[in-house]
N, C-alpha and C positions, 0 to 999 in steps of 0.2 A: 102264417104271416100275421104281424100285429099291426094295426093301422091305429095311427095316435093323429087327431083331427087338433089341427089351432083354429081356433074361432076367431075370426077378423070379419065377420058379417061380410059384402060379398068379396073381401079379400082373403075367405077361409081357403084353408088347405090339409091336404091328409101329407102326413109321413107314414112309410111304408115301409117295414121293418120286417127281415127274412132272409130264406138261405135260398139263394138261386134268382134273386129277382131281374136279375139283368139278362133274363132267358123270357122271363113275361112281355111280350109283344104288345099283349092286351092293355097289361097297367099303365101305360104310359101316352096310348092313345088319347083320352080323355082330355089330357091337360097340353096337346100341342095345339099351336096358331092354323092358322090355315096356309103358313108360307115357309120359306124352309126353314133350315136347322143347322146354326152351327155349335160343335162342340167343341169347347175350350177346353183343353189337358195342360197336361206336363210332357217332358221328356222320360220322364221316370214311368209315369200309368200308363200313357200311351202304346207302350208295346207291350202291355200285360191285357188292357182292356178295350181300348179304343175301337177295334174290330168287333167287337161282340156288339159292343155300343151303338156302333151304329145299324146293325141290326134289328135292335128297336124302333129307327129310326125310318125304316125302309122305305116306307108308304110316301115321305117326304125326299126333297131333293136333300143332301148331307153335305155340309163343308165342312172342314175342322181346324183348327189355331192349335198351335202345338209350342206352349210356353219351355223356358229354361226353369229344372227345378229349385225352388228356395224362396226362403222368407226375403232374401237383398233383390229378389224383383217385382216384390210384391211394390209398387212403384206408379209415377204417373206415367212412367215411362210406358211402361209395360199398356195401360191402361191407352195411351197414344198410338201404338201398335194395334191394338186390337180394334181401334176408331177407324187405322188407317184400314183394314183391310175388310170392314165392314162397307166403309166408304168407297172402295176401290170397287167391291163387288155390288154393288148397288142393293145392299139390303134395306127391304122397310120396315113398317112398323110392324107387319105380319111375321116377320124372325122371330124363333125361336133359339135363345141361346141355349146351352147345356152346360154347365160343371161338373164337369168329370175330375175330379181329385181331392186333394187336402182340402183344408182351411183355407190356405192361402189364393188356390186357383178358385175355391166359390166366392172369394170374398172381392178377386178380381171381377170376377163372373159378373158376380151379382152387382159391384158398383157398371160397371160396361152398359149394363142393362138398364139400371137406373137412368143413367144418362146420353144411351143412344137414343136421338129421335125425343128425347124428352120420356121415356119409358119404353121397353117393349118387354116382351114374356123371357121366362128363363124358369129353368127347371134343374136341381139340386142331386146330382148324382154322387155323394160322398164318398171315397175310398180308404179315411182312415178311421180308426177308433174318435178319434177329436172332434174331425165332422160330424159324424155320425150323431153320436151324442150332444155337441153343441152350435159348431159353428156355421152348420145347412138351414138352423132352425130358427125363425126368429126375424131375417129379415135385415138383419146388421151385413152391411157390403161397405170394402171400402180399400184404402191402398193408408201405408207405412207414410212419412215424412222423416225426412233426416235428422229434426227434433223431438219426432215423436210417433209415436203408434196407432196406428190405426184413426190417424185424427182427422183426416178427407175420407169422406163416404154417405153414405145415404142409408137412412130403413128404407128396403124395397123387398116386398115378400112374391118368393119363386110362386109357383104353382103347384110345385108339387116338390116332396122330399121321398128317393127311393136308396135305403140304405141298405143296400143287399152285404148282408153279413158276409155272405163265402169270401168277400174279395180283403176281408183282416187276416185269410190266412198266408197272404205274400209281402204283407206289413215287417217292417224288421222289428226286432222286438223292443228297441228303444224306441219306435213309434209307438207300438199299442202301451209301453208303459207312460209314457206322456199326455195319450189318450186316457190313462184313467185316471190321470193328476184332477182332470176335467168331471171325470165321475163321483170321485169322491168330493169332489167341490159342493156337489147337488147333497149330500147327504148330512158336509157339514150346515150348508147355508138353511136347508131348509128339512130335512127328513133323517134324524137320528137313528131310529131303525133302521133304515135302508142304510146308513153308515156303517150300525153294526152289523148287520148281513153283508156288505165288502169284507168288513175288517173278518168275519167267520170265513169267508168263503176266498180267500185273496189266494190262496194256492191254485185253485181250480179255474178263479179268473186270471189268474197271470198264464196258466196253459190254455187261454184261448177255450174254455169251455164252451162250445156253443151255444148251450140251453143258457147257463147260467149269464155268458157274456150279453146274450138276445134280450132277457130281463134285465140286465143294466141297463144296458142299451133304451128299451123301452120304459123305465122308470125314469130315465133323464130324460128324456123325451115329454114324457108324459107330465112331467115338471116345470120345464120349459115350456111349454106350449099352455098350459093355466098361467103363467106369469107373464107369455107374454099379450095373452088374450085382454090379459086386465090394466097391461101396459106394456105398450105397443114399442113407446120412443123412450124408454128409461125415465120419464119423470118420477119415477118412484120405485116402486116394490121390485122393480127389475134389476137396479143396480145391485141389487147383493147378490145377482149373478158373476159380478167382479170379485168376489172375495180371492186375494192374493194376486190379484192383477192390477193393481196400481205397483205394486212394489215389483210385479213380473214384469212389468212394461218397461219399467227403467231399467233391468239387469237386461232385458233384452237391446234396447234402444245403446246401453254404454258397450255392451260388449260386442256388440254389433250385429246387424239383422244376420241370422242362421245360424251362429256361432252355438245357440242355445235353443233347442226346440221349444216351443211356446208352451207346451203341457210341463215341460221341466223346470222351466222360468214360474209357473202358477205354482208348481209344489213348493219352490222355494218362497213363492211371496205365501203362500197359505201358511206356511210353516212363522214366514215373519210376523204375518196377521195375529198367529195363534198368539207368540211369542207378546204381542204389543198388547193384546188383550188382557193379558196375566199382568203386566205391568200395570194397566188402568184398574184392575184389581175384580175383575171382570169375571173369569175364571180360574181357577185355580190352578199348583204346579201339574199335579198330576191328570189333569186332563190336557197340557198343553206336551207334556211329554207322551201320553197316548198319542195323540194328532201326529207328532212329530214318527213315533213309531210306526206307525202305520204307513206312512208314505215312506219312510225308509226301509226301515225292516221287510214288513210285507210287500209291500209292493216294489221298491227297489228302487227310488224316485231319489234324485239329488236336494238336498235340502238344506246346503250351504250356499249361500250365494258367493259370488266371486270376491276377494281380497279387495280386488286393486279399485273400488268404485268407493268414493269420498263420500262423507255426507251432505258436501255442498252439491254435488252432482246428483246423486239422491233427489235432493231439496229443487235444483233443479229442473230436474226430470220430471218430476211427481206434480207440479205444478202447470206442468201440462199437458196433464190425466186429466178427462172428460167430466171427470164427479168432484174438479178444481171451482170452485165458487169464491168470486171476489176474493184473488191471492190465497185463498184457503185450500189447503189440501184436505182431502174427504175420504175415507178409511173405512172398507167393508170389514167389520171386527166381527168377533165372535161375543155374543154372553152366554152361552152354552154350545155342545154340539148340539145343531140342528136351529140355532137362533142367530140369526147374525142381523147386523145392524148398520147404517153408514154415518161415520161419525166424522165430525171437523173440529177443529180447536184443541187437536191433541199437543199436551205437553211436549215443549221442543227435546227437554231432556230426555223424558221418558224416549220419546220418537229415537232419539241420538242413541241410547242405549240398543235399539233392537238394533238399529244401522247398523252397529260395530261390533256385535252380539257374536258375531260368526260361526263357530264350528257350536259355539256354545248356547246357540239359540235354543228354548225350551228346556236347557238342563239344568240352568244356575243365573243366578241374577241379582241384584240388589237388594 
């Protein structure tokens, strides 16, 4: 087992990284309230793990919430649902929630928590490659809006992160590739080596290698948790954890919540990133066609974005991205693998050209 600690002085926490952990009774002790426990799922995880899970939980009294699966509930709605039945059952501040699943059921999880009672505890049990590596860590909780993503929520940090590896092996496999849209994000934005050890090894991680996929795993981990120690709320050095996620957010928000898993929707905007960089003159062609290779060839990632999205929509969209400053849209770019940067006051033309760039993104251009 590898344990990767975030430092928040006394809002620190360990991530827990391994094969079998949802069998450890012990690890999990530590970090419950003294009152009960309910565990928020899916309809999808629920009857693969919810039973094991609550085994961990034994010592305490166990309810559980059991969501529809998909990105189009990730919602207030949903988040109303989960108040009501808190409230029905009279839980207090002593509850302990649990996120048992994806991205999207911690990021419900985690806003619920933020805001039942004004705060209570909550503990991060990921079950996809995505979680795993980014979205349990950190603290980011929050619901979708029908103009935008991810734009209600709160930093509220779990207690604990247990990402027990065995359970990516019931993942379809266009999850765990979406999941390492996310991985390779870490390598461009911030550690080029660890890029080129993906780009070496993408055979052996696309079969789920365990040793190797547990070291991914734990390098984005271990990444995450220094960025987010030294900033907490994105004022800074955290945002180039969005690299291809302004331009992801709006393919996902026009084509509509699920229609595009979230790690596919970030290959596509990493790939636009790459593409827009080359433009500012930033780096060059054959470093944006590697980028583009990799996520397609080796790893198998979609890397066109959809047709039918205008650039007024685009322009739209993007403008009501989080790293949006006074009408300015704000762009995790690249000036090398492994440096990335957030930039505003990009040329509309240039900008125009990636928009409509399409199949021919990073191959050819002006």
């Amino acid at each position: 087992m590898f344990t990767v600690d975030v430092n928040l002085g006394d809002r620190s926490y360990p991530i827990f990284i391994g094969d079998g952990l949802l069998n450890d009774v012990e690890l999990v002790l530590p970090y419950l309230g003294v009152g009960r426990v309910v565990i928020i799922t899916n309809d999808l995880v629920a009857p693969l793990y919810l039973d094991q899970v609550k085994q961990l939980f034994a010592a305490r009294q166990v309810e559980e919430i059991i969501l529809p699966d998909g990105e189009a509930h990730k919602n207030l709605a949903t988040i109303s649902h989960i108040y009501d039945v808190l409230l029905r059952g009279k839980f207090d501040r002593n509850t302990t929630l649990v996120a048992l699943g994806g991205g999207v059921v911690g990021d419900i999880t985690g806003f619920a928590a933020a805001t039942y009672l004004r705060g209570i505890n909550f503990i991060q049990i990921p079950t996809t490659l995505l979680a795993q590596v980014d979205s349990s860590v950190g603290g980011k909780t929050g619901v979708n809006h029908e103009l935008g993503k991810n734009l209600i929520g709160a930093f509220y940090q779990p207690r604990c992160v247990i990402a027990d590896t065995r359970v990516l092996s019931t993942l379809p496999e266009r999850e765990v590739k979406a999941g390492l849209a996310e991985v390779l994000k870490y390598g461009l934005v911030y550690d080029a080596v660890f890029f080129s050890w993906l780009s070496e090894n993408c055979e052996a991680i696309c079969r789920s290698d365990p040793a190797l996929l547990s070291q991914a795993i734990k390098t984005c981990c271990e990444i995450k948790a220094a960025i987010v120690a030294e900033d907490e709320k994105e004022a800074g050095i955290r945002a180039l954890l969005n690299l291809g996620h302004t331009f992801g957010h709006a393919i996902e928000t026009a084509s509509g919540y699920g229609n595009w898993l979230h790690g596919e929707t970030v290959a596509m905007g990493i790939v636009m990133a790459a593409d827009l960089s080359w433009r500012l003159g930033w780096i060059d062609q054959s470093t944006v066609q590697h980028i583009r290779a990799v996520l397609e060839k080796s790893y198998g990632l979609p890397v066109i974005p959809p047709e039918n999205i205008s650039v007024e929509q685009y322009l739209d969209l993007m403008l009501s991205d989080k790293k949006a400053e006074m009408g300015n849209i704000r762009f995790v770019l690249l000036r090398a693998i492994g440096e990335a940067v957030v930039e505003g006051g990009i040329d509309k033309n240039l900008l125009a050209a990636t928009l409509t760039a399409g199949d021919q993104l990073c191959i050819q251009g002006e």
